[in-house]
C-alpha positions as CSV (number, residue, x, y, z in Angstrom):
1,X,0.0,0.0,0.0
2,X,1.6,3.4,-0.8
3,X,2.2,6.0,1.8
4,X,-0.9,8.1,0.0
5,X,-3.5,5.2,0.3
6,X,-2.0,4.9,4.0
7,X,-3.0,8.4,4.6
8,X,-6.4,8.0,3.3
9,X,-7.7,5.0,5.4
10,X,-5.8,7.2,8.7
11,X,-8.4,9.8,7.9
12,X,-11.2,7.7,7.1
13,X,-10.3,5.9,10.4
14,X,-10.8,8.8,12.1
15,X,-13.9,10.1,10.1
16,X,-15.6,6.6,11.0
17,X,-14.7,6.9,14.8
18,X,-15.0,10.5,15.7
19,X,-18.6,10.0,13.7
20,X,-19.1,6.9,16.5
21,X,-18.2,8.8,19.4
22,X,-20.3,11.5,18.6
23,X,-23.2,9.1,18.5
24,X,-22.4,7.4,21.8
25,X,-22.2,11.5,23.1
26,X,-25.5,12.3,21.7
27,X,-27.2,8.7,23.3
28,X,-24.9,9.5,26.4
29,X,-26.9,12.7,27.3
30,X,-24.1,15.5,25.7
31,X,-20.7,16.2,25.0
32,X,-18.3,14.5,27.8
33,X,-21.2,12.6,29.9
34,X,-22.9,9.2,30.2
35,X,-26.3,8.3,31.0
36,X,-27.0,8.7,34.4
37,X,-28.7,6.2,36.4
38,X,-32.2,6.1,38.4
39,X,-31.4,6.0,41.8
40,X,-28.5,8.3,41.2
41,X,-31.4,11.0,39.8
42,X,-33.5,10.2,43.1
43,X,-31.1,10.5,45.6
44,X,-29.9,14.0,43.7
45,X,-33.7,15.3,43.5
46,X,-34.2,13.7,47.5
47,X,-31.0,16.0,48.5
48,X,-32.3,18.9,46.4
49,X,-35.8,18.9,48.5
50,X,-34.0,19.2,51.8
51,X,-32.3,21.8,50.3
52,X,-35.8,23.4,48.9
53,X,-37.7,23.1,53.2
54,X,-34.0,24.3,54.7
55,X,-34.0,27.5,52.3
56,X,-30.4,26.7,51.9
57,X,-29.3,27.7,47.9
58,X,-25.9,26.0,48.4
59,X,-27.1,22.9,49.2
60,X,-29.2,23.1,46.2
61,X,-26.5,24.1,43.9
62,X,-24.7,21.2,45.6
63,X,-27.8,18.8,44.8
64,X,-27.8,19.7,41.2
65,X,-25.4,21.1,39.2
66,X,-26.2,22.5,36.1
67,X,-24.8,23.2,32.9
68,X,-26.2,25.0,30.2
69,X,-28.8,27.8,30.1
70,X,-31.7,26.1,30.4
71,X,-30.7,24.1,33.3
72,X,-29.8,26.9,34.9
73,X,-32.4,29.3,34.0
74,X,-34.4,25.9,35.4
75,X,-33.1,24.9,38.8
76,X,-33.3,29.0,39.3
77,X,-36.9,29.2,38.5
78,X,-37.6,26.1,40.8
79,X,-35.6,27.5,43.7
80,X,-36.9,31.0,43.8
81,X,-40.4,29.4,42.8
82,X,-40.6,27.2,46.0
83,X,-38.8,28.5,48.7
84,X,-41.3,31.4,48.5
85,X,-43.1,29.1,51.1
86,X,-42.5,27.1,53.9
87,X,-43.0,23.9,53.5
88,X,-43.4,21.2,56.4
89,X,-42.3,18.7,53.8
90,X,-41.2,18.3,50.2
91,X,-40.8,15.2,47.6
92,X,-39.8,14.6,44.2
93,X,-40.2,11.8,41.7
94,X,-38.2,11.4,38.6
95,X,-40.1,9.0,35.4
96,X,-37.9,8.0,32.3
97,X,-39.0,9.8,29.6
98,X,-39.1,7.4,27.1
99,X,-37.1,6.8,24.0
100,X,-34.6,10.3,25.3
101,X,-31.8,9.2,27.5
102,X,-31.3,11.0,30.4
103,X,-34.8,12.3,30.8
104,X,-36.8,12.5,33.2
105,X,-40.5,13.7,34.2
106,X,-40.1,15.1,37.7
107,X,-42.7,15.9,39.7
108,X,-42.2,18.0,43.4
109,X,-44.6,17.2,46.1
110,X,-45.1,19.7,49.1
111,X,-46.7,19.6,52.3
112,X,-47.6,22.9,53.7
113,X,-47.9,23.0,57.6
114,X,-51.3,22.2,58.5
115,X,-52.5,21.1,55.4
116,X,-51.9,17.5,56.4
117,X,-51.8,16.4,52.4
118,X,-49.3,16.8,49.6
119,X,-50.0,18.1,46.4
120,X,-47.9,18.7,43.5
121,X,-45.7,21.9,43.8
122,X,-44.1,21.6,40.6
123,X,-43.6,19.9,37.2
124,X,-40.6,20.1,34.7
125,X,-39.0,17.6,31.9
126,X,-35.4,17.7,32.7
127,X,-32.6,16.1,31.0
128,X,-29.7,14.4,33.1
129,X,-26.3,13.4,32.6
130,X,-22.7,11.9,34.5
131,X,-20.5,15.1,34.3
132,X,-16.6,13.2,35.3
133,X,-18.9,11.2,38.1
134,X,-20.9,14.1,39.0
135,X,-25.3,13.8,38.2
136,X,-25.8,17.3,36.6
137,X,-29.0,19.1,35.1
138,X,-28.3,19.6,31.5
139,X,-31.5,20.8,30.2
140,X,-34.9,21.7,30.3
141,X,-37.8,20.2,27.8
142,X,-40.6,21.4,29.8
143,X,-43.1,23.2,27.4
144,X,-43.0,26.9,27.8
145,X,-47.1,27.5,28.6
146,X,-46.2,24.9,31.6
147,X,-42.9,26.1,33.7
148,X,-44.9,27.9,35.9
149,X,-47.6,25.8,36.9
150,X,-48.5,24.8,40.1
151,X,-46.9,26.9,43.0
152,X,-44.7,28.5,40.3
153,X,-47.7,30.5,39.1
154,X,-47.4,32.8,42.1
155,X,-44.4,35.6,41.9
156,X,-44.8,37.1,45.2
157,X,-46.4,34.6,47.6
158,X,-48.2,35.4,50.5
159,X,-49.7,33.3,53.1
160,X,-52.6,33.6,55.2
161,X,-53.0,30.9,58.0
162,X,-56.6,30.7,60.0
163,X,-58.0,28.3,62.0
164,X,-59.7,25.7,59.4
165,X,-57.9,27.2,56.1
166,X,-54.5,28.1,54.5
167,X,-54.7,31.0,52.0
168,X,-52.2,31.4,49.1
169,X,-52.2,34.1,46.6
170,X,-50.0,37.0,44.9
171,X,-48.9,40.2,46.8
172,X,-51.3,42.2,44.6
173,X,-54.0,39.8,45.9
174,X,-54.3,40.4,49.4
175,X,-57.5,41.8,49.8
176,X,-59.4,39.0,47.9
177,X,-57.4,36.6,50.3
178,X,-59.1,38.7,53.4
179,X,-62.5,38.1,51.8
180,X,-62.0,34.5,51.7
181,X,-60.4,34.4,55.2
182,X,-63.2,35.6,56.3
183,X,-65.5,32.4,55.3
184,X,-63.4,30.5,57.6
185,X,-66.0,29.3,59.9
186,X,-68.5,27.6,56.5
187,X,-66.6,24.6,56.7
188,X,-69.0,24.1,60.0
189,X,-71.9,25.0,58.3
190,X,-71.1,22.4,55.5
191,X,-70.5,19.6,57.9
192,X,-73.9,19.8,59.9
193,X,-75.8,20.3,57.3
194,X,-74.9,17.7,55.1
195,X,-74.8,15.2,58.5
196,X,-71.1,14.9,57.7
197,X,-68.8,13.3,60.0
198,X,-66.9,16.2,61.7
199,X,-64.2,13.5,62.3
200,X,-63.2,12.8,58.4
201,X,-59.9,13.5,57.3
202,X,-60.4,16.5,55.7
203,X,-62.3,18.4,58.0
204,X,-59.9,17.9,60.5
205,X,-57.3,19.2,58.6
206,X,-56.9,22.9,56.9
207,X,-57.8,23.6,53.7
208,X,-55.7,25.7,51.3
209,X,-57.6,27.8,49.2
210,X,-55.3,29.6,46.4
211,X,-56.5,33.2,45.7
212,X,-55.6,34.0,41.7
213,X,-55.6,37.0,39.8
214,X,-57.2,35.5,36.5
215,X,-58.8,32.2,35.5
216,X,-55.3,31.2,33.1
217,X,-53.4,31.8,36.4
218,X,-55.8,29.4,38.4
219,X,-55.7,26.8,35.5
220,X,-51.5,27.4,35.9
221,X,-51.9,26.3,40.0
222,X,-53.7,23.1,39.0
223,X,-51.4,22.2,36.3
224,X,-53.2,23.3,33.3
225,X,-56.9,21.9,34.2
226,X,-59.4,23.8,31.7
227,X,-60.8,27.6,32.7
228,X,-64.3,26.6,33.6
229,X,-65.1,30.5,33.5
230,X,-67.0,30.2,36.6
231,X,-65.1,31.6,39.6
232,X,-63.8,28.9,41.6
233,X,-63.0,24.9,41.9
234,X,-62.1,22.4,43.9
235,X,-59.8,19.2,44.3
236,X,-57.8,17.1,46.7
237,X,-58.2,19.1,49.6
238,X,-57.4,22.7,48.1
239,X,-59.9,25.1,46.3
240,X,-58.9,27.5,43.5
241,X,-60.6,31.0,43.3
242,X,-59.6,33.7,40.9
243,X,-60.6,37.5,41.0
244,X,-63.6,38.6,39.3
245,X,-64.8,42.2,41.0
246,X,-65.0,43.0,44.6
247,X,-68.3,43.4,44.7
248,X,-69.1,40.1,43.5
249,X,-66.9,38.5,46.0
250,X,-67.9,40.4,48.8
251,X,-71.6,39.3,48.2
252,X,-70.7,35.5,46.9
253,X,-67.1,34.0,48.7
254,X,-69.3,32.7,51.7
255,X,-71.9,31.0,49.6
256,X,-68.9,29.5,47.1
257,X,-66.7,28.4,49.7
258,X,-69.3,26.2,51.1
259,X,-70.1,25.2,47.6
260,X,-66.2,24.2,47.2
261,X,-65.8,22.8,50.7
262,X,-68.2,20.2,50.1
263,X,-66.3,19.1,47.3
264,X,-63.4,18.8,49.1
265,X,-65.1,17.5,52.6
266,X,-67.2,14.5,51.0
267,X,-64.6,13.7,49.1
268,X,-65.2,10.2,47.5
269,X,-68.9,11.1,47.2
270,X,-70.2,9.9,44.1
271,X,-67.5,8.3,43.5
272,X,-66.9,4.8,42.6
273,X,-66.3,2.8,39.4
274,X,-67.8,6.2,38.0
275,X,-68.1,9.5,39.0
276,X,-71.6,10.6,39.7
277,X,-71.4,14.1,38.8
278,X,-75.1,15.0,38.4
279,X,-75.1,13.8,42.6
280,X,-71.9,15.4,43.6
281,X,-72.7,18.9,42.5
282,X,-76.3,18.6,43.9
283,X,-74.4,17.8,47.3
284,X,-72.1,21.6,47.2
285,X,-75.7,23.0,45.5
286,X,-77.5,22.2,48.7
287,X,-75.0,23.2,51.1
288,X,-74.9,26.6,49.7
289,X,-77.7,26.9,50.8
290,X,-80.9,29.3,49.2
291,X,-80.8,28.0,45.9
292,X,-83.3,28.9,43.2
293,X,-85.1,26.0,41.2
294,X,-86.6,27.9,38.2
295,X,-85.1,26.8,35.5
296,X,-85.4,23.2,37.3
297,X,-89.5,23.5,37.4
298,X,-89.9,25.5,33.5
299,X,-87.9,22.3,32.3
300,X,-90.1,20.0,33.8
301,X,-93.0,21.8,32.6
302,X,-92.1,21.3,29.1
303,X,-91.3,17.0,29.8
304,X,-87.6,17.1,30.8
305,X,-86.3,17.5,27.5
306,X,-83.0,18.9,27.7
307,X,-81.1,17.6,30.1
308,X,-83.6,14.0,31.2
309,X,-82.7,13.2,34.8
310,X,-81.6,9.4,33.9
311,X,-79.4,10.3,31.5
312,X,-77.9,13.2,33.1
313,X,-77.3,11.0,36.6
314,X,-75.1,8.3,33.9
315,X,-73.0,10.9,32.9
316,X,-69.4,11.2,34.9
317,X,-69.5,15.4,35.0
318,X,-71.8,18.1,34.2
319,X,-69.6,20.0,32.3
320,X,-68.6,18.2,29.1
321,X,-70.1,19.8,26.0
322,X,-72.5,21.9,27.3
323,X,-73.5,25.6,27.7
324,X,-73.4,27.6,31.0
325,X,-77.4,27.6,31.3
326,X,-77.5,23.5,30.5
327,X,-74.7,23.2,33.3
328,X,-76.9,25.7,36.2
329,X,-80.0,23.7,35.0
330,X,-77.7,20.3,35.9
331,X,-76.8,22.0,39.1
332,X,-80.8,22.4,40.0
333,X,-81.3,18.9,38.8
334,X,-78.7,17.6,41.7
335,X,-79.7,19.9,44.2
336,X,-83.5,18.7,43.6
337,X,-82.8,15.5,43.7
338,X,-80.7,15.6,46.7
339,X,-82.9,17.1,48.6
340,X,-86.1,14.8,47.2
341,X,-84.2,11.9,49.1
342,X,-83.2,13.5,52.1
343,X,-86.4,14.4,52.3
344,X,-88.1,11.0,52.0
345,X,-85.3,9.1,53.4
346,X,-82.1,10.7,55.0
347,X,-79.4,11.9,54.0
348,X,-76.9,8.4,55.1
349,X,-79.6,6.8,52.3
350,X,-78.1,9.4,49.5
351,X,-74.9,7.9,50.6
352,X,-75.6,4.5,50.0
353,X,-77.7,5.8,46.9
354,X,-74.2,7.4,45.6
355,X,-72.3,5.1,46.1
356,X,-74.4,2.1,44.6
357,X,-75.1,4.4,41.0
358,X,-71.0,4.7,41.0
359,X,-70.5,1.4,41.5
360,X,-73.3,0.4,38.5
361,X,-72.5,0.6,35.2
362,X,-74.5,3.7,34.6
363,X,-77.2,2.4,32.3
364,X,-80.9,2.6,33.0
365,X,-80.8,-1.5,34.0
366,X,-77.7,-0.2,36.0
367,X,-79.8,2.3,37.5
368,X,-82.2,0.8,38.4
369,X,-81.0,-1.9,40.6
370,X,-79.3,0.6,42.5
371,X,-82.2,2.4,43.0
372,X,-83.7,-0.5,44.3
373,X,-81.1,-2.2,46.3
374,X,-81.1,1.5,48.2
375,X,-84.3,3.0,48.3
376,X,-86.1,0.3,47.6
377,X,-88.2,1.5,45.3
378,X,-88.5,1.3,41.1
379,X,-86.6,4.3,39.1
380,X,-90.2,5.4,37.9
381,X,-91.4,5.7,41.1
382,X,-88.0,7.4,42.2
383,X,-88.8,10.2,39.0
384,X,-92.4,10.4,39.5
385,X,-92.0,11.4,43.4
386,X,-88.7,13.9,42.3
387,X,-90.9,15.9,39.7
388,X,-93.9,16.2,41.9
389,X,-91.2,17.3,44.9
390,X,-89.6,19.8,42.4
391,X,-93.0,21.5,42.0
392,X,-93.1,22.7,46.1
393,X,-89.4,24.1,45.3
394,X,-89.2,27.8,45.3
């Protein structure tokens, strides 16, 4: 072989291989690293939420260094994000992203004191990689719309403890989260008069009600979940309000708070191999108290055409595909026919009444074998007595 053709398989030698190691870089998780493994990502994201309760930025640094803008612009955002409250507790858990090496969905969990419950604090796609032995953040894949979800959708936290609630909202946002302080004492009114048990889990414990400037900012603190329009919502033991005017909170935050709180009190209500949604808003309806059945009587008047009660009770929510007026009339249909069996029977008998429609399989045979195994009675009968209840309604 001449010394030319010797040259020429040197450099394709070294074409082929630096073309390989750039491969192995690319699958390694970037230039210089390997793959990093799980438990080395867990105990890194298990050091880094000490760091996040202590307040402690060095530690933090420590727990995860980063390399690269976005990492850094990342593990910033998080820090400053969460250690704008105190936490009595936080968590994280890191899920392979598939088919990306090195990448991870993590998840933060937080307790705040008193709550008694963790939610999630925080969400962000990161990517990981071995820097000479070292775990380090290398990048973040989170979508832009979703960096700041969750506790992150709050710049200047403030905090509000009471007696049965925790109040979270913005600096700017103070005197909405006096208005709701103020209903601290419904949770009471909820509990007798829904014949709750004032022992449950969640009565005993605060709720923490987060106080937003604008619907898109309370869809950002429950992680993107759809602007219902409508004011307020509830989940696992928190509510979510957002600022209308001052006016209409000053008239209304008493009357939605007990609408919320049942939906976080009775909890499971309704709830089974379906969700009963027709039952579990007719629960908050009725603990609101007054409650206007208009609509509910004018639809009966003309046969129960728009939203027909068995059909309405199979469906899992109230919301789906449906305009505000259909969704207040479903809220009167509830209420009414909550208070049609407390009426006849008791209010333990709506329990078992929930619970056995959840547990059916939501057609009308399903139906009504759970109306019989509870009440005792046929669905018919069950629809006739409701509609001639609804008429002595106001």
């Amino acid at each position: 072989m001449s010394r030319r053709c010797a040259r020429r398989a040197r450099r394709l030698r070294t074409v082929v291989l630096t073309a390989v190691v750039a491969i192995l870089v690319v699958l390694g998780g970037g230039c210089g690293g390997s793959v990093p493994r799980q438990h080395d990502v867990d105990a890194a994201l298990k050091a880094a939420s000490a760091a996040l309760v202590a307040h402690d930025v060095t530690a933090w640094g420590r727990a995860l260094p980063t390399e690269g803008t976005s990492a850094r612009r990342a593990a910033r955002q998080i820090y400053a994000g969460l250690t704008g409250f105190k936490w009595r507790s936080i968590s994280a858990e890191a899920v392979a992203v598939d088919g990306v090496a090195g990448r991870y969905l993590v998840t933060f969990r937080g307790e705040h004191p008193g709550s008694g419950v963790t939610h999630d604090v925080c969400r962000r796609v990161l990517d990981f990689a071995t820097r000479k032995g070292v775990l380090t953040l290398v990048g973040d894949h989170t979508a832009a719309a979703r960096r700041a979800d969750y506790c992150l959708a709050f710049s200047h936290p403030v905090v509000m403890v009471r007696k049965h609630l925790i109040l979270i909202g913005d600096r700017g946002q103070q005197w909405l989260m006096k208005i709701f302080a103020a209903t601290d004492g419904q949770g009471r009114r909820v509990v007798i008069r829904l014949h709750l048990n004032p022992k449950l889990f969640w009565v005993t414990h605060r709720t923490i009600v987060y106080v937003c400037r604008t619907a898109a900012q309370a869809s950002r603190v429950a992680g993107g979940k759809p602007d219902t329009g409508d004011g307020a919502f509830a989940g696992r033991g928190a509510v979510c309000a957002f600022a209308r005017s001052a006016f209409h909170w000053r008239h209304d935050a008493a009357r939605v708070m007990r609408h919320e709180l049942t939906h976080v009190y009775a909890s499971g209500i309704g709830e089974g191999r379906h969700t009963v949604g027709l039952l579990v808003e007719g629960l908050a309806v009725v603990a609101e108290g007054r409650h206007s059945y208009a609509r509910l009587r004018s639809e009966l008047a003309h046969g129960n055409r728009v939203l027909p009660l068995e059909k309405t009770l199979a469906q899992e929510d109230v919301w789906s595909g449906r305009t505000h007026r259909q969704v207040v009339l479903a809220y009167e249909e509830g209420g009414a026919l909550v208070l049609y069996i407390e009426k006849r029977w008791s209010m333990k008998r709506l329990w078992k009444f929930a619970a056995a429609v959840a547990d059916s399989n939501l057609k009308p045979v399903g139906i009504e074998q759970a109306t019989g195994r509870t009440l005792g009675i046929t669905w018919d009968q069950l629809y006739a007595g409701w509609k001639e209840y609804v008429r002595t309604l106001r």
